[in-house]
C-alpha positions as YAML, in Angstrom:
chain: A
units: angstrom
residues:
- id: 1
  name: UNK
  ca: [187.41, 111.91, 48.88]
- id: 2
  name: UNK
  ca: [186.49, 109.97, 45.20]
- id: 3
  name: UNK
  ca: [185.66, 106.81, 45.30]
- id: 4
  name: UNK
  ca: [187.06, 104.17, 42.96]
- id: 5
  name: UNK
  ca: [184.94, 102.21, 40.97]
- id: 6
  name: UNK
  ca: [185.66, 99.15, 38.66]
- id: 7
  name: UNK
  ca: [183.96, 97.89, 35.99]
- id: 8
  name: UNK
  ca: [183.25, 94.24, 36.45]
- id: 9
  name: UNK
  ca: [181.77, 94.12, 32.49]
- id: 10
  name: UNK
  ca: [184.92, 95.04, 30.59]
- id: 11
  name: UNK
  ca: [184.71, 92.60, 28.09]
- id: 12
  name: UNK
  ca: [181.88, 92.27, 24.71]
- id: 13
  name: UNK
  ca: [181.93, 95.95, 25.26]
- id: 14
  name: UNK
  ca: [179.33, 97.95, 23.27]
- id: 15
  name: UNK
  ca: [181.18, 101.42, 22.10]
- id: 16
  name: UNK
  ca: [179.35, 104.57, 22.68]
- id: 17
  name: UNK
  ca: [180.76, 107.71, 21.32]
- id: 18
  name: UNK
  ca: [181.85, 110.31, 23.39]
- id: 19
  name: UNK
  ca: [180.13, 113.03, 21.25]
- id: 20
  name: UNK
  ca: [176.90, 111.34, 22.38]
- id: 21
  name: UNK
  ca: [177.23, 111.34, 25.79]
- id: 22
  name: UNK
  ca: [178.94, 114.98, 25.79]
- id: 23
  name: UNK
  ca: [175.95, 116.67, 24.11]
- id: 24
  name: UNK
  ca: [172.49, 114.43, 24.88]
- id: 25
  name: UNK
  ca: [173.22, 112.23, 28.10]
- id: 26
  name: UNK
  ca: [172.36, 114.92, 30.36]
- id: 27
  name: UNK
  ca: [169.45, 116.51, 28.48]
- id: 28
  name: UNK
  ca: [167.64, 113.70, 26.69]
- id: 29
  name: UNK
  ca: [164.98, 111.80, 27.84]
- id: 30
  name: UNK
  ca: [166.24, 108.56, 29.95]
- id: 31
  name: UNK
  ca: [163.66, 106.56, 27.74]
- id: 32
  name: UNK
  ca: [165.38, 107.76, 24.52]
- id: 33
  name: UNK
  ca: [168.78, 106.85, 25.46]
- id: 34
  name: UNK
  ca: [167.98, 103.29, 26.34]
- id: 35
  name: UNK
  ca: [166.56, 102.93, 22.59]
- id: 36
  name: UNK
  ca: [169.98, 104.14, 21.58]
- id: 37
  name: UNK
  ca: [171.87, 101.94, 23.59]
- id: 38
  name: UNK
  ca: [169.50, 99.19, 22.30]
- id: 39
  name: UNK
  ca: [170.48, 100.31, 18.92]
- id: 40
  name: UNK
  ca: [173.98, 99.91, 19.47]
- id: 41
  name: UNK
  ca: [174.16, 96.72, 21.13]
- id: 42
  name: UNK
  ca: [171.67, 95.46, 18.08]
- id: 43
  name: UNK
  ca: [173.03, 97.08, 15.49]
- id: 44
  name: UNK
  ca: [173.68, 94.06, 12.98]
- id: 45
  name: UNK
  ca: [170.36, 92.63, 13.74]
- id: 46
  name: UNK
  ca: [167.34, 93.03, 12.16]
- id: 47
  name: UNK
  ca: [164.71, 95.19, 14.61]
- id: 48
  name: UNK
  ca: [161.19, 96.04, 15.13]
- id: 49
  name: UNK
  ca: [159.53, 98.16, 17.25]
- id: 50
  name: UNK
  ca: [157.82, 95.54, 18.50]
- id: 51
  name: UNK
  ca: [161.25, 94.27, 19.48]
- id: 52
  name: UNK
  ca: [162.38, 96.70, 21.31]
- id: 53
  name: UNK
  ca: [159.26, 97.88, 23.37]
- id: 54
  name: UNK
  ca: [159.43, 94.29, 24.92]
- id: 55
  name: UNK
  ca: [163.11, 94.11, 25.25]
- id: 56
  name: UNK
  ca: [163.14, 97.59, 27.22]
- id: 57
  name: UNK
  ca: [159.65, 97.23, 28.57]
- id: 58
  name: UNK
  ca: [158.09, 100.38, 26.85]
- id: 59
  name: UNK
  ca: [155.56, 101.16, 24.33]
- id: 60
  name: UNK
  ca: [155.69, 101.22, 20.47]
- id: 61
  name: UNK
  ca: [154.84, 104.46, 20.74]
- id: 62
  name: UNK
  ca: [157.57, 105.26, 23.48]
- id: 63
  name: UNK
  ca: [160.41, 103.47, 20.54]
- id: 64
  name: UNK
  ca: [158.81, 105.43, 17.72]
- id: 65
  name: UNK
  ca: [158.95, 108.66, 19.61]
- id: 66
  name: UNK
  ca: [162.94, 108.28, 20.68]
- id: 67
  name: UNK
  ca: [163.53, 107.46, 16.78]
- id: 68
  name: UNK
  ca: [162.01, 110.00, 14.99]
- id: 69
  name: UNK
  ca: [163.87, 112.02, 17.94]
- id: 70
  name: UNK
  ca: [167.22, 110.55, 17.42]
- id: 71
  name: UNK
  ca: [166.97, 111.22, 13.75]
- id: 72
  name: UNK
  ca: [165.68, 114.70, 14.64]
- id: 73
  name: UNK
  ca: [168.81, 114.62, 16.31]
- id: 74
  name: UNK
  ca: [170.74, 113.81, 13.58]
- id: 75
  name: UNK
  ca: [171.95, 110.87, 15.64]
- id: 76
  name: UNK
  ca: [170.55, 107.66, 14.02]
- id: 77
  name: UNK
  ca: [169.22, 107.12, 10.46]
- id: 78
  name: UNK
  ca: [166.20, 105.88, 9.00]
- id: 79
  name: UNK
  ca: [166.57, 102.54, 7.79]
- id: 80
  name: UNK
  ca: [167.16, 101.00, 10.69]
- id: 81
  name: UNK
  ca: [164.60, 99.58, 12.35]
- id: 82
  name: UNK
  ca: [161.66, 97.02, 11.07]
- id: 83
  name: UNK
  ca: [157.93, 97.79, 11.42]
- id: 84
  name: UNK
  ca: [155.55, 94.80, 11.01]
- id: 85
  name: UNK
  ca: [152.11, 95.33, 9.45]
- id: 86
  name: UNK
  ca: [149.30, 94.48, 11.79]
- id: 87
  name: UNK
  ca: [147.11, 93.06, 8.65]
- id: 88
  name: UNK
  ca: [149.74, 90.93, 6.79]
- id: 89
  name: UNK
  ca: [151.51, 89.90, 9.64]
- id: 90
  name: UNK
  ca: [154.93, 90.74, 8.10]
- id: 91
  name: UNK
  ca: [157.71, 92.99, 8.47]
- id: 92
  name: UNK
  ca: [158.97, 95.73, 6.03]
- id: 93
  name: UNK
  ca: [161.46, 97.99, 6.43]
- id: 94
  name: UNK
  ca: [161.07, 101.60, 7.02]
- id: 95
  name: UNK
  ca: [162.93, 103.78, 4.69]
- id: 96
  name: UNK
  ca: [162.64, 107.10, 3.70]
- id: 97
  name: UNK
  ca: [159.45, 107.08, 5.86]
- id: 98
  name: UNK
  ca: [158.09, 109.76, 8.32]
- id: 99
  name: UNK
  ca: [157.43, 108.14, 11.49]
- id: 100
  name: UNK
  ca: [153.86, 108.92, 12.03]
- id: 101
  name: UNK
  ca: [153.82, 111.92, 9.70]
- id: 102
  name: UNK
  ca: [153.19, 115.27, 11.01]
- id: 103
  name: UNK
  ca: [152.99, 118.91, 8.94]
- id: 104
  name: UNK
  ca: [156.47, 120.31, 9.35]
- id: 105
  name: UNK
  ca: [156.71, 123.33, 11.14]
- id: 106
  name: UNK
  ca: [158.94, 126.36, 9.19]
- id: 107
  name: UNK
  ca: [162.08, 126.73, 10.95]
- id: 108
  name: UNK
  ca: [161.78, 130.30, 11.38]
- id: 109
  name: UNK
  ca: [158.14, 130.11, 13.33]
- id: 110
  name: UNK
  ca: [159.47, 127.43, 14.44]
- id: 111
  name: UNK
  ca: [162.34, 129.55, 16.59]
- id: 112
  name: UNK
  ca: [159.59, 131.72, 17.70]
- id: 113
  name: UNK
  ca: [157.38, 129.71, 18.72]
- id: 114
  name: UNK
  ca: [160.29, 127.92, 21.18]
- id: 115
  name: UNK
  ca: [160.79, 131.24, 22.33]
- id: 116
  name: UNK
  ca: [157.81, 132.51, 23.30]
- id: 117
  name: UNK
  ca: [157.38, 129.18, 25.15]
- id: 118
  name: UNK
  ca: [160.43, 129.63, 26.71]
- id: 119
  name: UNK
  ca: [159.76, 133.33, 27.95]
- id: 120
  name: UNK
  ca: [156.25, 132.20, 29.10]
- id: 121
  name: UNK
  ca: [157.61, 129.27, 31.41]
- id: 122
  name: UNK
  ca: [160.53, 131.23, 32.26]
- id: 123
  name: UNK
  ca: [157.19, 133.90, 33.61]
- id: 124
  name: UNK
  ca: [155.42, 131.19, 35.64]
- id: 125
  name: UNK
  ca: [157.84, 128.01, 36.68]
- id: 126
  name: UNK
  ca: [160.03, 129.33, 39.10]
- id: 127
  name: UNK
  ca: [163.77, 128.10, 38.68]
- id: 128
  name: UNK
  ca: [163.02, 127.71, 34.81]
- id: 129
  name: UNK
  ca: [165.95, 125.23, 33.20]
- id: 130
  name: UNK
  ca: [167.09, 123.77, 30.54]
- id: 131
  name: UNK
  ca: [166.07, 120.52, 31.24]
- id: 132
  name: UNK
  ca: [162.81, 122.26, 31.20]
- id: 133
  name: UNK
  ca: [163.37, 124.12, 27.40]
- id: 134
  name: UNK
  ca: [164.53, 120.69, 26.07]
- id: 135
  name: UNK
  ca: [160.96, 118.89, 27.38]
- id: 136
  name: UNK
  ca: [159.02, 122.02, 25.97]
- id: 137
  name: UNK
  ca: [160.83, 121.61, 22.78]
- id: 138
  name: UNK
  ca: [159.36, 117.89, 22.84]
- id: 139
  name: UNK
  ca: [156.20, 118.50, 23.47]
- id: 140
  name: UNK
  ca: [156.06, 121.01, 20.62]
- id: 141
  name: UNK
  ca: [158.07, 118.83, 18.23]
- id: 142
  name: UNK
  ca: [157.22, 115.55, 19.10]
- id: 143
  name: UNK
  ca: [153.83, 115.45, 20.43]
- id: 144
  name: UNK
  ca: [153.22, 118.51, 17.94]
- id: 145
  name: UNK
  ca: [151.19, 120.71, 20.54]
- id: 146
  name: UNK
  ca: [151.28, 124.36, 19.82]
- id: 147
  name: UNK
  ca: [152.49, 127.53, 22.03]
- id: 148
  name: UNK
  ca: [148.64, 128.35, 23.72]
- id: 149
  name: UNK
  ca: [147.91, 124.22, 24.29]
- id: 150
  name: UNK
  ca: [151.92, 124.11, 25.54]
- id: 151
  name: UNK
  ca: [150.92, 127.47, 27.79]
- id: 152
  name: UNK
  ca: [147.38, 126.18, 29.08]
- id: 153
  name: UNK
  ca: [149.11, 122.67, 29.47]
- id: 154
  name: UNK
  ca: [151.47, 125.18, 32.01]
- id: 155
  name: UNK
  ca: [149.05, 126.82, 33.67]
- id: 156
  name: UNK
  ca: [146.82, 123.85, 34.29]
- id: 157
  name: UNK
  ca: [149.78, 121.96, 36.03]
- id: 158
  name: UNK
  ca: [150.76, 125.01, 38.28]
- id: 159
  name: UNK
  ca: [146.66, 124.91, 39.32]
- id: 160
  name: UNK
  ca: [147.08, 121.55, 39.96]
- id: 161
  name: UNK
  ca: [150.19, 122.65, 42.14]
- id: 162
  name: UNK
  ca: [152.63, 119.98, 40.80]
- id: 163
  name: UNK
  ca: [155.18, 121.22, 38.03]
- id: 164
  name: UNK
  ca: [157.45, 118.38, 37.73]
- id: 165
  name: UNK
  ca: [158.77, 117.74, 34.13]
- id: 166
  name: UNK
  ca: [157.54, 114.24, 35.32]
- id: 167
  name: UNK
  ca: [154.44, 115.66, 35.86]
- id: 168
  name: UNK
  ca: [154.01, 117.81, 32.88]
- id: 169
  name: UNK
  ca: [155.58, 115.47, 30.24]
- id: 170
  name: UNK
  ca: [152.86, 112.76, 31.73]
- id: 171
  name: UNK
  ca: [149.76, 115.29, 31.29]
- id: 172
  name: UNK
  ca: [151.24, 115.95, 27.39]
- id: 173
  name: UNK
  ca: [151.90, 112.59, 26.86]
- id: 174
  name: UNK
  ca: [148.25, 111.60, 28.17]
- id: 175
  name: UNK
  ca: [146.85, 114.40, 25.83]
- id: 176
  name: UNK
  ca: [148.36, 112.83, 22.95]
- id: 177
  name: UNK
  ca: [147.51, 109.27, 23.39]
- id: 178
  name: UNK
  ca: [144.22, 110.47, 23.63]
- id: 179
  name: UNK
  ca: [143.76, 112.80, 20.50]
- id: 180
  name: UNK
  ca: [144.15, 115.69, 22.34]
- id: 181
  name: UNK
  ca: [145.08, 118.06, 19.47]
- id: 182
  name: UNK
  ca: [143.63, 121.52, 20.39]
- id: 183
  name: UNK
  ca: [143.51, 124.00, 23.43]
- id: 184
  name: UNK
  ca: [139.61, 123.71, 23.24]
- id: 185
  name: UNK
  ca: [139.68, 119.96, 23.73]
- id: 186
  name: UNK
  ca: [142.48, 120.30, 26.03]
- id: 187
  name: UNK
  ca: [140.31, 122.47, 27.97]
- id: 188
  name: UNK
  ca: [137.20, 120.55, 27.50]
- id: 189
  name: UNK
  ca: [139.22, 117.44, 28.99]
- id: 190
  name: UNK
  ca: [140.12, 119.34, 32.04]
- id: 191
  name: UNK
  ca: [136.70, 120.34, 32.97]
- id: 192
  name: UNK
  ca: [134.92, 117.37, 32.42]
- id: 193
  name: UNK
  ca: [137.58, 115.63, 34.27]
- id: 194
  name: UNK
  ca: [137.17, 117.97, 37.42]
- id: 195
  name: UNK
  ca: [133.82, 117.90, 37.38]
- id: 196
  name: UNK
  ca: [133.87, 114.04, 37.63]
- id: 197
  name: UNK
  ca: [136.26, 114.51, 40.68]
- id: 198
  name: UNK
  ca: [133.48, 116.85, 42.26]
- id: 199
  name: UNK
  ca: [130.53, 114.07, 41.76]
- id: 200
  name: UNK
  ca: [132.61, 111.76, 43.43]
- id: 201
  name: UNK
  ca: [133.92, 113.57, 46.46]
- id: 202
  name: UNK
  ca: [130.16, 115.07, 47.10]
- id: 203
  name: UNK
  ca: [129.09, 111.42, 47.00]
- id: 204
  name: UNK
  ca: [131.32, 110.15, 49.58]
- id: 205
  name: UNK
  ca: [130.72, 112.98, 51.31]
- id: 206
  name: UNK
  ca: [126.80, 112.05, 51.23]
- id: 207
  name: UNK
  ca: [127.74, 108.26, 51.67]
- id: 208
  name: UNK
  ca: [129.75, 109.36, 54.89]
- id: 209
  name: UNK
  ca: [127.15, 111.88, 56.20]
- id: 210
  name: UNK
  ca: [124.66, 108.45, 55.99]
- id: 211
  name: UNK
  ca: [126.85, 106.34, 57.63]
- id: 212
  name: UNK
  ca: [127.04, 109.30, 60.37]
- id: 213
  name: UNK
  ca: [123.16, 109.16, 60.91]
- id: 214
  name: UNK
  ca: [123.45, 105.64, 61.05]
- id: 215
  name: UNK
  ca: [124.02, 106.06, 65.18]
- id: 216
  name: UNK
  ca: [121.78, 103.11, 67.26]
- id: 217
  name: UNK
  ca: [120.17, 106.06, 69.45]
- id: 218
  name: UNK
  ca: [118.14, 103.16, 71.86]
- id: 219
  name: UNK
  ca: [121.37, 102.21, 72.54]
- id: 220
  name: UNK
  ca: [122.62, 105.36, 73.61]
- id: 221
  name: UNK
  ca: [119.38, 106.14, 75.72]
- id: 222
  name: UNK
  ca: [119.47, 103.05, 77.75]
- id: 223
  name: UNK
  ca: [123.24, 104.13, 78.43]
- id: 224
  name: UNK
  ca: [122.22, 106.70, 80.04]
- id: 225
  name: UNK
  ca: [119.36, 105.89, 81.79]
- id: 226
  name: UNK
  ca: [121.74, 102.64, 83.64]
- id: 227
  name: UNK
  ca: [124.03, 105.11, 84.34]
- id: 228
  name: UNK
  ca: [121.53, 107.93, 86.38]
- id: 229
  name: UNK
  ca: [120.47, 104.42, 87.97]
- id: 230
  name: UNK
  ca: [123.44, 103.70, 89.42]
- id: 231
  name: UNK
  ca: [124.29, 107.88, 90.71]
- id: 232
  name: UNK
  ca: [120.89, 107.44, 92.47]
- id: 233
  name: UNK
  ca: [121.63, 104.27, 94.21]
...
């Protein structure tokens, strides 16, 4: 049986269109869609990133990444949205700017590079989606990895034996922030990282094997010694 359910904010509406929510609400990123939403509730104002990171409690990053998506998308336009200049303190409008500027990739390598992603996750992640083809596609496009850094970036999370897309889009998005650019450094990163896990666990194991030895023996002896006592009475 449905269950009926009113709308108690049916008034100020914002209007969403349903072409939106037909083709991205159930494949885009939950982050991205808030920026949109901001967008339309603000769209007579003025906005900078700085703005909306606040307003929605994300990053400037996590606002520049859902626009240059969006317009990817061919959803928003540049234009739009107000970036301030950390040394003059002001605000100037981006237009007809490349948010943080990458080397565009041909269209054509581009379709087989997405597919030979694809077929490689497809390989290893059981119960391969979608939802999963759309996040690969944002790594490559977004966070501008290529095909072996998106592959070793695959095979390090199924070592790890957690394959979310939480998971996965986390590790990228780590890489990133961090310079992360090739599958050298990527790999690089990973080792030095687990060998700083094994220096830690083998000293707590040493700092536990101390506290172990650490055993008041006198103690123990005059334990047992009161206790023959007491059997020979």
């Amino acid at each position: 049986m449905g269950e009926e359910i009113q709308n108690l904010y049916d008034t100020n509406v914002t209007l969403v269109s349903n072409d939106f929510l037909n083709n991205h609400l159930a494949d885009a990123n939950p982050e991205y869609i808030r920026v949109y939403l901001y967008f339309l509730w603000k769209k007579n104002e003025r906005l900078t990133y700085e703005d909306i990171a606040d307003a929605l409690t994300l990053t400037e990053n996590d606002v520049e990444r859902a626009i240059k998506y969006w317009i990817k998308q061919k959803v928003i336009q540049r234009g739009k949205v107000a970036k301030a200049t950390a040394k003059e303190d002001k605000i100037e409008k981006v237009e007809n700017e490349e948010i943080n500027p990458k080397k565009e990739k041909d269209n054509k390598n581009r379709d087989k590079d997405v597919k030979e992603i694809s077929l490689y996750a497809e390989k290893m992640l059981p119960g391969f989606s979608s939802v999963q083809k759309n996040l690969f596609e944002y790594i490559y496009d977004e966070l501008d990895m290529s095909v072996d850094m998106i592959m070793f970036l695959v095979d390090h999370c199924i070592e790890k034996g957690i394959t979310t897309n939480s998971y996965m889009k986390k590790i990228a998005v780590s890489w990133y922030e961090q310079g992360i650019k090739t599958t050298k450094q990527a790999k690089k990163f990973v080792a030095d990282y687990n060998m700083k896990k094994t220096a830690e666990k083998k000293s707590n194991k040493k700092v536990n094997f101390e506290n172990t030895r650490k055993v008041d023996y006198d103690s123990m002896f005059m334990d047992d010694i009161k206790k023959r006592r007491k059997i020979n009475v």
